[in-house]
KOLPADREN-409509 format. One record per residue: y, z, x of N, C-alpha, C in turn; residue number from 1; residue in three letters. Coordinates in nm, 4 decimals. Last residue first. Layout:
N
[[Y Z X] [Y Z X] [Y Z X] NUM ALA]
...
***
This chain:
89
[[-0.7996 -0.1218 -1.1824] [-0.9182 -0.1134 -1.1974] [-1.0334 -0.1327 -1.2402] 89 UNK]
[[-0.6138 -0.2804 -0.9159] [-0.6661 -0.2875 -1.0641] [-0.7564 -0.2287 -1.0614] 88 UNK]
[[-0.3711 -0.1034 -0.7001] [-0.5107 -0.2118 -0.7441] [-0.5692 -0.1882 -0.8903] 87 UNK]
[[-0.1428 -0.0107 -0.4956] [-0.1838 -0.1293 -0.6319] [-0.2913 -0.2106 -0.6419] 86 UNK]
[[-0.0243 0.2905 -0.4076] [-0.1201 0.1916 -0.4242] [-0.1010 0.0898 -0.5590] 85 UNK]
[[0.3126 0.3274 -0.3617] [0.2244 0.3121 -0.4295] [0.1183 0.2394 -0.4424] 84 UNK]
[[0.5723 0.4380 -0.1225] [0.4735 0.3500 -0.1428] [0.3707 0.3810 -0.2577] 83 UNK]
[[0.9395 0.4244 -0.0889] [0.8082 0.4976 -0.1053] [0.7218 0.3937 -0.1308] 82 UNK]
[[1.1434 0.4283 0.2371] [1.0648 0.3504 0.1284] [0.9500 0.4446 0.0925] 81 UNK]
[[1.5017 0.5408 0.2776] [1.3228 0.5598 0.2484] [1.2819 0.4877 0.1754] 80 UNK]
[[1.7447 0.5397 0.2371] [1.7152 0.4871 0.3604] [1.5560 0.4874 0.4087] 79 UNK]
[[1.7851 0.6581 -0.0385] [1.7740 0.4732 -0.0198] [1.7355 0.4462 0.1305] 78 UNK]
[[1.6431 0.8973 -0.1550] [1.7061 0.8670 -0.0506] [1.6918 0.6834 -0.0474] 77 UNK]
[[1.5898 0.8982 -0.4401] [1.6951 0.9947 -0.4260] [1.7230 0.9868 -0.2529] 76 UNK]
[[1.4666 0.6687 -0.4660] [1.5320 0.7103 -0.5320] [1.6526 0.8124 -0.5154] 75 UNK]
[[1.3318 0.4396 -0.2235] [1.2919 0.5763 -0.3066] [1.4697 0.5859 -0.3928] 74 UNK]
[[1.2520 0.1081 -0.2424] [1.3079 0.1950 -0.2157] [1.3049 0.3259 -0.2424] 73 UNK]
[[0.8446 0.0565 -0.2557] [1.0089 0.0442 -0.3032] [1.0830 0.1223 -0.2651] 72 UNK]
[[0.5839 -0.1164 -0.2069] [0.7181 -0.0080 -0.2017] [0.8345 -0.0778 -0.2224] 71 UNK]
[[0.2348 -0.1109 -0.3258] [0.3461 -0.1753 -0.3248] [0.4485 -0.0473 -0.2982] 70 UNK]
[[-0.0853 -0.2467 -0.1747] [0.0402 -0.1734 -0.2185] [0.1478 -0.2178 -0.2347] 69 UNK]
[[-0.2460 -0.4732 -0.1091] [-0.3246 -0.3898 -0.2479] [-0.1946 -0.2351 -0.2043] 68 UNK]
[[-0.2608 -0.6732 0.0083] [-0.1651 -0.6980 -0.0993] [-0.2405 -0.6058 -0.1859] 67 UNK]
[[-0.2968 -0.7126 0.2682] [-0.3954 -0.7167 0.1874] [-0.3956 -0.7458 0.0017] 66 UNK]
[[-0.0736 -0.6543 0.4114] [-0.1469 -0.7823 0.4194] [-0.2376 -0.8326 0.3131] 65 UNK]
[[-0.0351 -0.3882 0.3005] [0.0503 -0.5059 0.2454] [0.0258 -0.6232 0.2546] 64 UNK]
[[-0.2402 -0.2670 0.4536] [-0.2551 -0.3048 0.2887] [-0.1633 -0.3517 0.2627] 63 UNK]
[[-0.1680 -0.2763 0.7175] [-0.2466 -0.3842 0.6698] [-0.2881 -0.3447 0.5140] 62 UNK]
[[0.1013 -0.1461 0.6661] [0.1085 -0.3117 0.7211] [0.0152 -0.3545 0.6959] 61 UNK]
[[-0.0237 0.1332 0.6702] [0.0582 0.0388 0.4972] [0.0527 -0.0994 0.5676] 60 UNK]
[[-0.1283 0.1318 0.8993] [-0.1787 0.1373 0.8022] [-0.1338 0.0838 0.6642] 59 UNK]
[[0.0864 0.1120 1.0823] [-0.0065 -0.0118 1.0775] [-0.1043 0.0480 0.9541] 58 UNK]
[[0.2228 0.3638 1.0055] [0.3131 0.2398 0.9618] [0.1967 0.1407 0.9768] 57 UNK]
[[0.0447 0.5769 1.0125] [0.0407 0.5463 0.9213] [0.1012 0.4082 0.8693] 56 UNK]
[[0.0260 0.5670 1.3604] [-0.1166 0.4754 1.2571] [-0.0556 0.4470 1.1017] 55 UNK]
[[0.3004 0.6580 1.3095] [0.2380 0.4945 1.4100] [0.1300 0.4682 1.3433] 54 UNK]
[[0.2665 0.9405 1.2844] [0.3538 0.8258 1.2227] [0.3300 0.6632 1.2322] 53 UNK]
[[-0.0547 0.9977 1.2930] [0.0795 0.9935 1.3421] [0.1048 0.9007 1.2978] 52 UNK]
[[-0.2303 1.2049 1.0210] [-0.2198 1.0619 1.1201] [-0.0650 1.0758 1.1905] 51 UNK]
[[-0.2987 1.3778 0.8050] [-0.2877 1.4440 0.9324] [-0.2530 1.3189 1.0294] 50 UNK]
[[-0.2019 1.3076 0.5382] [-0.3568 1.2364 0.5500] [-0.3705 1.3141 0.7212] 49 UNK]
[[0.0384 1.4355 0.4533] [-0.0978 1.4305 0.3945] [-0.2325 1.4145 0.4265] 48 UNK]
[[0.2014 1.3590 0.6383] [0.1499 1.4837 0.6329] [0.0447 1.4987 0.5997] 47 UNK]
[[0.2332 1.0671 0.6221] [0.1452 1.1093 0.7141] [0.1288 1.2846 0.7545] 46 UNK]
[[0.3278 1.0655 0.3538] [0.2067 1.0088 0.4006] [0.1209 1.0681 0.5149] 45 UNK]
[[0.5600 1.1812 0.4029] [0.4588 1.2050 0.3377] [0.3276 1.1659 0.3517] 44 UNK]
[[0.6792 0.9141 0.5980] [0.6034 1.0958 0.6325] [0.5543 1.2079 0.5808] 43 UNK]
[[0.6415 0.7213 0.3900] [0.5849 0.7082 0.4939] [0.5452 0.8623 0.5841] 42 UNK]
[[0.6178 0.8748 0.0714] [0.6669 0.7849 0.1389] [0.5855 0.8134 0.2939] 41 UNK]
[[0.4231 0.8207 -0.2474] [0.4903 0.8945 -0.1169] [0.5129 0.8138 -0.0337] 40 UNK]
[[0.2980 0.8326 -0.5953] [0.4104 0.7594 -0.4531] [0.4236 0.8400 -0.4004] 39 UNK]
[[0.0613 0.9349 -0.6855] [0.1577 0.7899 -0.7460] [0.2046 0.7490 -0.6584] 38 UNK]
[[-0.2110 1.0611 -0.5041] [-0.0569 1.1005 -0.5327] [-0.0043 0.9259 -0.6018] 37 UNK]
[[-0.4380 0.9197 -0.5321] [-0.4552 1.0664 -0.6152] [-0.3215 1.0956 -0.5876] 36 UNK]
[[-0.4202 0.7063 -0.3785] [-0.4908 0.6964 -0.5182] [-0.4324 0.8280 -0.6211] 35 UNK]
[[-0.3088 0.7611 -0.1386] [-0.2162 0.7235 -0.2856] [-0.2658 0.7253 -0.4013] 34 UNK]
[[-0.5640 0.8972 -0.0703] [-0.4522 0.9304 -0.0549] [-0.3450 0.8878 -0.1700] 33 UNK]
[[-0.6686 0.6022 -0.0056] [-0.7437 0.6957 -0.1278] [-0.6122 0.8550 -0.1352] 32 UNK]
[[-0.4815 0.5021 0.1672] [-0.5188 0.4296 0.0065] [-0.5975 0.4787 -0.0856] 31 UNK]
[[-0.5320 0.5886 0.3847] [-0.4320 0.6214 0.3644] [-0.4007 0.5873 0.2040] 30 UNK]
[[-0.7752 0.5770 0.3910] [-0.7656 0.6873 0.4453] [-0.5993 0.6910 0.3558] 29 UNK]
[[-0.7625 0.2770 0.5205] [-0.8888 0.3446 0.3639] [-0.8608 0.4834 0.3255] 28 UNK]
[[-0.5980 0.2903 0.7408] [-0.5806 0.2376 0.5615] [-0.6637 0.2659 0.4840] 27 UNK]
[[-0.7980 0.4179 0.9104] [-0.6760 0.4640 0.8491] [-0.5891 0.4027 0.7720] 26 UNK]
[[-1.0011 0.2297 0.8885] [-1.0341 0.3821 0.8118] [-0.8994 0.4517 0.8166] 25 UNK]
[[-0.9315 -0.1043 0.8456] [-0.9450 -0.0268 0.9625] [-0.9448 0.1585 0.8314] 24 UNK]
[[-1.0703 -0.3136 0.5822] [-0.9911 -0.2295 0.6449] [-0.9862 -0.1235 0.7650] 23 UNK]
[[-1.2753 -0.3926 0.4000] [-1.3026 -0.4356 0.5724] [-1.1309 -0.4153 0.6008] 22 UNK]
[[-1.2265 -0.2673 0.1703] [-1.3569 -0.2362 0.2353] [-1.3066 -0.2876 0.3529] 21 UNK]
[[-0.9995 -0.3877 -0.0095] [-0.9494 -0.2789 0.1087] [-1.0595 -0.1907 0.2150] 20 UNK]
[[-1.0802 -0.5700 -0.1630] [-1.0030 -0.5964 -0.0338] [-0.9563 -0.5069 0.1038] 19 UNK]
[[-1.2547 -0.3959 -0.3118] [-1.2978 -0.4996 -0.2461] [-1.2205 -0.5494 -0.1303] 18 UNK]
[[-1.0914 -0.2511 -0.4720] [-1.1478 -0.2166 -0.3795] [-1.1871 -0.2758 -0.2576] 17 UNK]
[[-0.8033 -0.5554 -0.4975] [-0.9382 -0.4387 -0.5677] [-0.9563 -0.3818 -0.4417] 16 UNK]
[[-0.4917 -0.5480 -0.5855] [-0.5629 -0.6259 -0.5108] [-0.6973 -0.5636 -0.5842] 15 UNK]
[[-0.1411 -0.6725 -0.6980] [-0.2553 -0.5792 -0.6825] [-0.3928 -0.6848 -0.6750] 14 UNK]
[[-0.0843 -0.9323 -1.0053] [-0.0305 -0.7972 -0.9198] [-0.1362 -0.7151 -0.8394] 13 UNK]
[[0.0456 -1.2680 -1.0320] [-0.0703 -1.1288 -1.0909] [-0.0498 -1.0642 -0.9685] 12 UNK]
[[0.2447 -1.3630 -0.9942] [0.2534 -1.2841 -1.0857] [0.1119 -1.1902 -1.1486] 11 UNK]
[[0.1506 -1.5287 -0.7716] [0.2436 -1.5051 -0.7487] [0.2812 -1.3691 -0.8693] 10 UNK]
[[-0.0382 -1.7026 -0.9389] [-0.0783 -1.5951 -0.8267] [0.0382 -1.5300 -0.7651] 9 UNK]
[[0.1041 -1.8701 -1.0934] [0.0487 -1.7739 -1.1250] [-0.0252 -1.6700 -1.0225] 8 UNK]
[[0.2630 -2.0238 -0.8924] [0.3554 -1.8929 -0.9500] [0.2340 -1.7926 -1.0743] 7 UNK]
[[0.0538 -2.1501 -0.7430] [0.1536 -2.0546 -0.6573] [0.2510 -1.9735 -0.7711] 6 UNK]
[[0.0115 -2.3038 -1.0215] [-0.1211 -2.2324 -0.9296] [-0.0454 -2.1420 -0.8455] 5 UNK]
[[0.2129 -2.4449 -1.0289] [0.1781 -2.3457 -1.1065] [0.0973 -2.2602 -1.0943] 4 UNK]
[[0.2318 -2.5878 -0.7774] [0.3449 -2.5147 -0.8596] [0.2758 -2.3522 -0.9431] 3 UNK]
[[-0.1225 -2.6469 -0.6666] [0.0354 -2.6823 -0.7398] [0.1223 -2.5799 -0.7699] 2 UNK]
[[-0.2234 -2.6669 -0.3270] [-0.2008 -2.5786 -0.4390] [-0.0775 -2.6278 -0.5137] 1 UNK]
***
């Protein structure tokens, strides 16, 4: 892969549906969830969807693999990350 080939994939953003079908059901679970909230963070998360803390952390791990979320620090606590799905539609 050249240069340019690694910094244009590097700048397109977000994944599709498609990547997130052969996902374990508590990332599918946890990604239709963000669909319908913008951002929450990890124990948001797992209020929301009823999962323990543990499925929800391997759950964002494999949509980050997948590269269909994104987090960021939160705002009004820095020692929290919030998360936002990212997929095109």
């Amino acid at each position: 892969m050249s240069a340019s080939e690694a910094l244009q994939q590097s700048t397109e953003s977000g994944g599709t549906w498609e990547d997130v079908r052969d996902l374990p059901p508590s990332a599918k679970l946890v990604a239709k969830v963000l669909e319908y909230n913008e951002t929450l963070s990890q124990q948001q998360l797992a209020e929301e969807t009823l999962l323990p803390a543990r499925t929800v952390r391997y759950a964002i791990s494999r949509l980050d693999e997948a590269d269909v979320i994104e987090s960021r620090f939160s705002f009004t606590d820095a020692r929290k990350r919030v998360y936002r799905l990212d997929i095109e539609s």
